[in-house]
N, C-alpha and C positions, 0 to 999 in steps of 0.2 A: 510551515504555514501554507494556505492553496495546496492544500492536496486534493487533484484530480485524478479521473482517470479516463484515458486516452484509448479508443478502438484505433491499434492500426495491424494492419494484415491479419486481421481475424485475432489479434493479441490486445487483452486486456493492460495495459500498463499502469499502474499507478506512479504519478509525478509526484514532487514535492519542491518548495522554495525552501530554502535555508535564510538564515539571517547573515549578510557580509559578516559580522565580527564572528562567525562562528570558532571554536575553539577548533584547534587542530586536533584530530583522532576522534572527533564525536563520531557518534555512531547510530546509529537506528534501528529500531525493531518496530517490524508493520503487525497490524494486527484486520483483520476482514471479519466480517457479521454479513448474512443473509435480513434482510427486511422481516421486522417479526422475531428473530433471535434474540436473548437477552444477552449470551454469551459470547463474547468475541473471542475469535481463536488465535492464534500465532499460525504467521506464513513463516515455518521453519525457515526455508532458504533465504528469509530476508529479516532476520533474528540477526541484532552488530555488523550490520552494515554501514559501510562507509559513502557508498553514491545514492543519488536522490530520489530512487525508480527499484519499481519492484513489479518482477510480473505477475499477475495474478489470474492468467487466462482458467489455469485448470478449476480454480477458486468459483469462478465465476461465470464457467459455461452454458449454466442454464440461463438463456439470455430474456423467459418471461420473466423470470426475478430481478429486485431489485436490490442491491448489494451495499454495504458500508465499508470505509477502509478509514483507516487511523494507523499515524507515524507518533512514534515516542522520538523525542530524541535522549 
């Protein structure tokens, strides 16, 4: 849930909250959309992941656009 994302040192991050009872080994896969896309892609290197952050600078370096991100758990 609160998935943002964060400008720091020129690095796009995306955060996320978890729920306290999370189950242990859950895992995550992010997915990012351009504003206007209908298709949202997978951020390979953040496909089963286990921490709450995923970087998405290269995703998301043209900074006139505006972007979408989404966590599965």
């Amino acid at each position: 849930k609160r998935a943002v994302f964060s400008s720091i040192n020129f690095e796009n991050i995306l955060t996320w909250e978890t729920e306290a009872d999370i189950p242990p080994g859950t895992v995550f896969d992010v997915q990012y959309k351009q504003y206007g896309e209908k298709s949202w892609l997978n951020k390979r290197e953040c496909q089963s992941i286990t921490q709450p952050f995923c970087n998405l600078t290269h995703e998301t370096e043209n900074f006139t656009e505006h972007y979408y991100a989404r966590v599965r758990a």
